[in-house]
C-alpha positions as CSV (number, residue, x, y, z in Angstrom):
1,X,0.0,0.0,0.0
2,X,1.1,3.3,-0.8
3,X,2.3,5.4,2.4
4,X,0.8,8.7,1.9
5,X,-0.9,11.1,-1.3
6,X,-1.2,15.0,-1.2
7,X,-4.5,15.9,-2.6
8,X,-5.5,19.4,-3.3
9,X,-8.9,20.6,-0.9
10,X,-9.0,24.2,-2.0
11,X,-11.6,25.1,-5.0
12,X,-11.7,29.0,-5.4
13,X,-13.7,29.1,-9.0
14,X,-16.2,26.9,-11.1
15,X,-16.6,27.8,-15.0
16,X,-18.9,30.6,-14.6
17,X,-19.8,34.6,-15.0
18,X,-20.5,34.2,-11.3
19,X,-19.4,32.4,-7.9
20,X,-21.9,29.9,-6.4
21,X,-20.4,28.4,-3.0
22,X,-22.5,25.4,-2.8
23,X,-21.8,25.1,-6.4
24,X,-18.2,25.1,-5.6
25,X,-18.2,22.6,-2.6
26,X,-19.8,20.2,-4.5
27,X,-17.3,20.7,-7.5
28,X,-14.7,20.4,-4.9
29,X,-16.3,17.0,-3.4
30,X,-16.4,15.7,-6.8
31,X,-12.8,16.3,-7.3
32,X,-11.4,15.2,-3.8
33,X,-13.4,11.8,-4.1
34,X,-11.6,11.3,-7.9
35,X,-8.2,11.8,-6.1
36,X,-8.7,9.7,-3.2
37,X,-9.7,6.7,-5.9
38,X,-6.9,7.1,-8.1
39,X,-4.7,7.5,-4.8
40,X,-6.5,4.3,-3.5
41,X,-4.9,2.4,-1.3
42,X,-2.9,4.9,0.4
43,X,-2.5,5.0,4.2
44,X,-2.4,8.7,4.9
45,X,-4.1,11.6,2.9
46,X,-2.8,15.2,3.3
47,X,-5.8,17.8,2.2
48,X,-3.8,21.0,1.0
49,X,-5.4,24.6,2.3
50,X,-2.3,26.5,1.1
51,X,-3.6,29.7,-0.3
52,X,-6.8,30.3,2.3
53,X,-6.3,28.1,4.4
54,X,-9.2,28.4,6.9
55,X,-9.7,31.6,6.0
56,X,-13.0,30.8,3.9
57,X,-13.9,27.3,5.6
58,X,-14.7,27.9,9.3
59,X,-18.1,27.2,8.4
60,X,-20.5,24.4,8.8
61,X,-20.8,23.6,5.0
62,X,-17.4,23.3,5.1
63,X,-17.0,21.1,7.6
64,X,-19.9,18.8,6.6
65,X,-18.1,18.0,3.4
66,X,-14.9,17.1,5.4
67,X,-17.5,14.8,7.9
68,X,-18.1,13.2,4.1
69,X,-14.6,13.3,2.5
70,X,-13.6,11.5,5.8
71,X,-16.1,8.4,5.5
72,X,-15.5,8.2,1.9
73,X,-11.8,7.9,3.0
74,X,-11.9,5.4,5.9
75,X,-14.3,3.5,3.4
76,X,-11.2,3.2,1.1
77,X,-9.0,1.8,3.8
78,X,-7.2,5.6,4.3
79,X,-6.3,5.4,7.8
80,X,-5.0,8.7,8.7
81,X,-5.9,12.1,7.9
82,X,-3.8,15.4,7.3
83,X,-4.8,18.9,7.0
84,X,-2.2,21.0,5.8
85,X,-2.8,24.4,6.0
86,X,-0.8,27.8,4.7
87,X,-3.0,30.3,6.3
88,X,-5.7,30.5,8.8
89,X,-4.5,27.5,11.2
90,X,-6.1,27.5,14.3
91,X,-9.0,25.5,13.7
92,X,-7.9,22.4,15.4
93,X,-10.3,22.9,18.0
94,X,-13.0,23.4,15.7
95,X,-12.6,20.1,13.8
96,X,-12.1,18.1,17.6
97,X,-15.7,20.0,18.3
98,X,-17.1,18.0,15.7
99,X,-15.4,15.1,16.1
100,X,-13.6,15.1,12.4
101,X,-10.8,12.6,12.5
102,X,-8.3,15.2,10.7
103,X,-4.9,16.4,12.4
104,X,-3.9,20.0,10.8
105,X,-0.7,21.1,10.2
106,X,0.6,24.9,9.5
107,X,3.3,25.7,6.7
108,X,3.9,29.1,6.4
109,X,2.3,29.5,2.5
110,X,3.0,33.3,2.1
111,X,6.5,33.1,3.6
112,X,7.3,29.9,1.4
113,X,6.1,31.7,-1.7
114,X,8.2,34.5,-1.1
115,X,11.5,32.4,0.1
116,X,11.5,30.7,-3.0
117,X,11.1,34.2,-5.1
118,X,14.2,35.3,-3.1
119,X,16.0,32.6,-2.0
120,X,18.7,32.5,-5.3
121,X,18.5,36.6,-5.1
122,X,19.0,37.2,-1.4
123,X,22.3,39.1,-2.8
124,X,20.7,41.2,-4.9
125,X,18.5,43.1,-2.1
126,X,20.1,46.2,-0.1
127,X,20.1,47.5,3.3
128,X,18.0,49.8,5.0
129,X,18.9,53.1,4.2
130,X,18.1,55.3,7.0
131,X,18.5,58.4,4.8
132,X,16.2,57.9,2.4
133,X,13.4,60.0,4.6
134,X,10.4,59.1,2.8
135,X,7.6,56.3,3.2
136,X,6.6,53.3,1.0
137,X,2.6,52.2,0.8
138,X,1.9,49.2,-1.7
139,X,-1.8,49.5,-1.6
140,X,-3.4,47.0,-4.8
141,X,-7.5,46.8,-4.8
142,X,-8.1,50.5,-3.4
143,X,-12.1,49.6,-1.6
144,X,-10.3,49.1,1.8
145,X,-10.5,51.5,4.3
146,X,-6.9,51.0,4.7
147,X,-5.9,51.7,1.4
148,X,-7.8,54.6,-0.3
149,X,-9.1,55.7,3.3
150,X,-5.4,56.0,4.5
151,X,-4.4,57.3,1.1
152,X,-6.9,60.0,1.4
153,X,-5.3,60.9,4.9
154,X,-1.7,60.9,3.7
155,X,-2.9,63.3,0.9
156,X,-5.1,65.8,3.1
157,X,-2.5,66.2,5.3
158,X,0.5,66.8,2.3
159,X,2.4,64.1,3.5
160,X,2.4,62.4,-0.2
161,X,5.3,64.3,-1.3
162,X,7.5,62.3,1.5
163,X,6.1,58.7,0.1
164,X,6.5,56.3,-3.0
165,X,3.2,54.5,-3.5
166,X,1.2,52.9,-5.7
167,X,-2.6,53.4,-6.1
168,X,-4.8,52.2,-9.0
169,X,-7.9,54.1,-9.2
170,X,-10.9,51.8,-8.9
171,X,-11.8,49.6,-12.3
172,X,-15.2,48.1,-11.2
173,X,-18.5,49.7,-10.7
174,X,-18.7,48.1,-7.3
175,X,-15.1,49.5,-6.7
176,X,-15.9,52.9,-8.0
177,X,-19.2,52.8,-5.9
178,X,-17.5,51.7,-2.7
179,X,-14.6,54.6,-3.2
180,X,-16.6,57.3,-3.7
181,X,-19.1,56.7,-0.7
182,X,-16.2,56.3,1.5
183,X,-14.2,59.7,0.7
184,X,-17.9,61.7,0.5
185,X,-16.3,64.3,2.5
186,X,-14.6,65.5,-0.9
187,X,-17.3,67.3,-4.1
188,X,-17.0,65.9,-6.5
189,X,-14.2,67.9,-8.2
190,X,-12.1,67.3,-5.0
191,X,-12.7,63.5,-5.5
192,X,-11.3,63.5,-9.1
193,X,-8.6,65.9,-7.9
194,X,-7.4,63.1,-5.7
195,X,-7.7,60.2,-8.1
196,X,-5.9,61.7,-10.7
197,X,-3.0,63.0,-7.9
198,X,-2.5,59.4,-6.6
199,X,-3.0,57.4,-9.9
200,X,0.8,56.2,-9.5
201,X,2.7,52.7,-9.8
202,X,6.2,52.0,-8.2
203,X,6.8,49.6,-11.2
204,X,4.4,48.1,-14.5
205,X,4.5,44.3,-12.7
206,X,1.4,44.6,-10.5
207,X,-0.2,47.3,-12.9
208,X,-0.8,45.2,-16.1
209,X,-2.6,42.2,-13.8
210,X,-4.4,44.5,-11.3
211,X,-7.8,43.1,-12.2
212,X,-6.7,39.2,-11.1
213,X,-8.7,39.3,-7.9
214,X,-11.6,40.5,-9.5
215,X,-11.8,38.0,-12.0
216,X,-14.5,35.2,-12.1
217,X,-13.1,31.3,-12.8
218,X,-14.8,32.0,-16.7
219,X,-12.4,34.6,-17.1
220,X,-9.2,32.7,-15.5
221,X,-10.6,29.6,-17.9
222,X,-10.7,31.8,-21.4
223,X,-8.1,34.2,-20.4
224,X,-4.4,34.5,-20.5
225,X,-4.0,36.4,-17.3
226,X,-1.9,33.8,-16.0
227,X,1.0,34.6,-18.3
228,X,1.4,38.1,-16.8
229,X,4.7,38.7,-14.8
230,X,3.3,39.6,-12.0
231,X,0.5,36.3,-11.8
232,X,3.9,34.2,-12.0
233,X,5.6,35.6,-9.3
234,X,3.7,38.2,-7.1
235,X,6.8,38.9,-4.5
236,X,9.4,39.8,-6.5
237,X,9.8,43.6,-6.1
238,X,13.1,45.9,-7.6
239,X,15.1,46.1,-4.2
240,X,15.8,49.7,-5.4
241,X,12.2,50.8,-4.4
242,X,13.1,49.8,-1.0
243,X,16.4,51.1,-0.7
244,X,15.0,54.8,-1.6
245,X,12.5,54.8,1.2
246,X,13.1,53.9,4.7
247,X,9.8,52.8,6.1
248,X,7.1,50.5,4.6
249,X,3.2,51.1,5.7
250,X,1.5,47.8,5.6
251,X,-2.3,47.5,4.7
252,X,-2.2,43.8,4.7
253,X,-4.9,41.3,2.4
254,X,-8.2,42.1,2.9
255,X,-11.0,39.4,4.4
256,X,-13.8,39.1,2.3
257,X,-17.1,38.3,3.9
258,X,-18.3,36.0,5.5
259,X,-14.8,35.8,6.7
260,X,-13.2,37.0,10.0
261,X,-10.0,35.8,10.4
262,X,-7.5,38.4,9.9
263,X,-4.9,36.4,11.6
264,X,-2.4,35.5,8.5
265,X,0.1,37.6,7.0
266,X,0.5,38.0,3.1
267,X,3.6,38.8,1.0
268,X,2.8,42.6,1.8
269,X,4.5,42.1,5.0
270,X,7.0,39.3,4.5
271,X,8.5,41.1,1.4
272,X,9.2,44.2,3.7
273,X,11.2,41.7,5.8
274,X,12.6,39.6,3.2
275,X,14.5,43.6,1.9
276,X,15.2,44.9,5.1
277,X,12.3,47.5,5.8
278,X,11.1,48.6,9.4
279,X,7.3,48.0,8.9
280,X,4.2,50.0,10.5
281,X,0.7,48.5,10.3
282,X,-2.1,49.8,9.2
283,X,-4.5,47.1,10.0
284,X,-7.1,45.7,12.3
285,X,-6.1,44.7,16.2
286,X,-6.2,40.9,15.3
287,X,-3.6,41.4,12.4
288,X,-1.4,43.5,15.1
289,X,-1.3,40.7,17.6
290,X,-1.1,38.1,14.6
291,X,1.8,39.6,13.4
292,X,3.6,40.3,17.1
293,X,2.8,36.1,17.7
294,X,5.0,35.6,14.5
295,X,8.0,37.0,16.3
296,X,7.5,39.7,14.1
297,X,8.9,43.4,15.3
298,X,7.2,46.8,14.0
299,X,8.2,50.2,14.7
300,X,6.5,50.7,17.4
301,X,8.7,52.1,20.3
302,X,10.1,54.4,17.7
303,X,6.6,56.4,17.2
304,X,4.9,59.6,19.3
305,X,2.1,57.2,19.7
306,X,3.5,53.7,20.4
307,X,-0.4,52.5,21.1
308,X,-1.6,53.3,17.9
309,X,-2.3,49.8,16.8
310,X,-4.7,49.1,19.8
311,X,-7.4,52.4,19.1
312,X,-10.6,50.9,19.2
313,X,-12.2,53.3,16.4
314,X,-10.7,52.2,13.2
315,X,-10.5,55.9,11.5
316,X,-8.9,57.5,14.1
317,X,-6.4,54.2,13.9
318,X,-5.8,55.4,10.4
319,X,-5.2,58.8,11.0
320,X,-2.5,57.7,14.0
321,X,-0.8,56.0,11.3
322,X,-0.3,59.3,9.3
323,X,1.6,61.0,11.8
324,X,3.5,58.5,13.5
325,X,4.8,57.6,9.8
326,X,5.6,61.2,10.0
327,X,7.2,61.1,13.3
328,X,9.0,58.0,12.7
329,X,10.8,59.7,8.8
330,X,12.0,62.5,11.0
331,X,13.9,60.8,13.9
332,X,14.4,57.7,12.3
333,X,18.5,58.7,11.8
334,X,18.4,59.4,16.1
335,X,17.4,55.6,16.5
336,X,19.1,54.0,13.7
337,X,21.3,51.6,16.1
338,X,18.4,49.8,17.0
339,X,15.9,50.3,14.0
340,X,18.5,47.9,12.4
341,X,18.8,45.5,15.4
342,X,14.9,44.7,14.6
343,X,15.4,45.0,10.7
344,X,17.5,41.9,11.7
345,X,15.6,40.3,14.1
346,X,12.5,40.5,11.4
347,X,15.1,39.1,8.6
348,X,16.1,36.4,11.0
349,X,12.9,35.3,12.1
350,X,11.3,35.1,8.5
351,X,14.6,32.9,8.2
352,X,13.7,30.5,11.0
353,X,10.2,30.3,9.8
354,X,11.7,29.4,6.0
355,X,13.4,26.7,7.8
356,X,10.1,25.1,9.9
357,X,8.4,25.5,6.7
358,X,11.5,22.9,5.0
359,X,11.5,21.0,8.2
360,X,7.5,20.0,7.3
361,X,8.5,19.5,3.5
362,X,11.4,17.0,5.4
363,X,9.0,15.0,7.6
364,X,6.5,14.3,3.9
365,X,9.9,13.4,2.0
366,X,11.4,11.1,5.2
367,X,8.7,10.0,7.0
368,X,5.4,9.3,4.6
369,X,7.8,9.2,1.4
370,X,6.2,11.8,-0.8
371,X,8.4,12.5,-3.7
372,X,10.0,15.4,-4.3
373,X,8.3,16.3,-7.6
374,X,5.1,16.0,-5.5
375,X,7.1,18.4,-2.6
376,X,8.0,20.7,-5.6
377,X,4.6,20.6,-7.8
378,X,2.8,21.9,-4.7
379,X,5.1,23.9,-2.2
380,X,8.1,25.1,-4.1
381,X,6.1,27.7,-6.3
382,X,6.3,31.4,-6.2
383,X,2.8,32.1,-7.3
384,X,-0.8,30.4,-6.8
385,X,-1.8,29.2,-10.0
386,X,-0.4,25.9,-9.2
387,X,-3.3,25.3,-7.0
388,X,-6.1,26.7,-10.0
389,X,-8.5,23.8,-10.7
390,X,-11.3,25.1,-12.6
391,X,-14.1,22.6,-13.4
């Protein structure tokens, strides 16, 4: 009998203008049940959740199909089961609650990506440069209150001209709705004024596939976004744009509804790390302590208000952000000696992490003896499309 088979649990997208869930999970069955037969008999099954994880599945449907997956399983003699997820991982609980006979276990999915889209050109990034005295915001679908919301702030207060950023005005009609009820303290000509002023890319790589996360699996199916740069490898960023700013704010992935769990951490963050930028979040509370569990250090204790991070109202959180970004460009020179002790705490700890994430990849090879072009089809990818199944 075969020791172990890693099957792929996530389904984002079925052939169509529009995204039914149900549709989806029983797509998804479908599929899992044709990979447990052709893995059949196997001993051990490990469900991938790389990309979401949990992040979309704490939900009864969800976990119904898994009550179904597992009896179709055990009915194939499959004696132990394996959830491994990239994001989203504390669900164990959730799964004993129910009394689903499936052990998870975490590898870091957005730290792996972005390891192996730096890990041959670790030489070709550059220290912090504590001179540099402006700001860089990566900001990507604008409808977040932490994107064109903090934007907005960073512009009425004319800090802008101290910042590299990049901000693509909205494309959709839900976008463009969204926007433009948010900022309706600006007329209308005060609105445009602003869009025009912060229409602005750091480079063309992110700007020519924009519209990815909007797209519906009929577009992914019939389309060739897939072959764009940025689709292939998402973390890759010229080291140059970090080295001519100092600081990076980060407004982290967004959690769609009926999601809640903000506790992951995207590229956004990890990329910061991976060049050696002191980060400030502009996020929600869970996110903050999320990232502070990760070992992770921001630049807190080097702001005029050190508690931003924990004000309840989410605005006024936003508008903290604004000036301690200021504060921390104009004294950032007086604490450079230990800014750079946490740039290389931050480096060394996404280093460590790299390193649990091979020491999984090391118990599948040794210990259930998955192959290596099975560890490499499915974990040693820059991108996601690896994990694209659209029915």
């Amino acid at each position: 009998m075969k020791k172990a088979e890693l099957i792929n649990f996530e389904l984002w997208y079925t052939n169509d203008e529009t995204q039914d869930q149900n549709k989806i999970y029983a797509a998804l069955e479908e599929l899992i049940y044709k990979d447990i037969d052709r893995a059949a008999p196997v001993d051990s099954i490990f469900g991938l959740l790389l990309c979401e994880g949990f992040l979309y599945k704490n939900n009864e449907d969800f976990y119904s199909l898994l009550g179904r997956v597992e009896q179709y399983a055990r009915s194939k003699g499959v004696k132990n089961l394996y959830l491994i997820a990239g994001i989203c991982e504390q669900y164990q609980r959730e799964l004993n609650k129910r009394n689903l006979g499936y052990q998870i276990l975490f590898w870091d999915y957005s730290v792996g990506c972005v390891w192996e889209s730096y890990k041959d050109r670790l030489d070709q990034t550059l220290p912090w440069n504590s001179a540099a005295g402006r700001f860089l915001f990566l900001t990507g679908v604008p409808s977040r209150p932490n994107r064109i919301g903090l934007l907005s702030k960073l512009y009425d207060k004319k800090v802008l001209s101290r910042g590299a950023w990049s901000f693509f005005p909205p494309w959709t009609d839900e976008d463009k709705t969204w926007c433009r009820d948010y900022l309706k303290r600006y007329s209308d000509t005060e609105y445009d004024r602003f869009i025009n002023f912060c229409d602005q890319s750091v480079d063309d790589l992110y700007k020519d596939a924009k519209e990815y996360s909007r797209l519906t699996g009929k577009d992914w199916a019939e389309g060739s976004i897939n072959e764009q740069e940025f689709i292939k490898d998402p973390n890759w960023m010229d080291p140059n744009i970090f080295w001519n700013t100092s600081l990076s704010i980060i407004s982290e992935g967004h959690v769609y509804y009926p999601a809640t769990d903000s506790k992951f951490l995207t590229e956004k963050t990890w990329r910061a790390v991976v060049n050696r930028h002191p980060i400030i979040l502009a996020d929600s509370i869970d996110r903050y302590n999320y990232l502070q569990d990760r070992g992770l250090k921001t630049v807190d204790k080097y702001l005029s208000n050190p508690g931003y991070a924990y004000i309840d109202n989410y605005d006024a959180r936003m508008d903290a952000v604004v000036s301690n970004t200021v504060y921390f460009l104009d004294h950032a020179r007086e604490n450079q000696r230990s800014i750079q002790k946490d740039i290389d705490h931050n480096f060394l700890r996404f280093m460590q992490i790299a390193d649990e994430n091979e020491t999984m990849l090391d118990r599948l090879k040794h210990d259930f003896f998955i192959p290596e072009t099975d560890i490499k089809k499915w974990f040693r990818q820059k991108g996601f499309t690896h994990l694209f199944r659209v029915p």
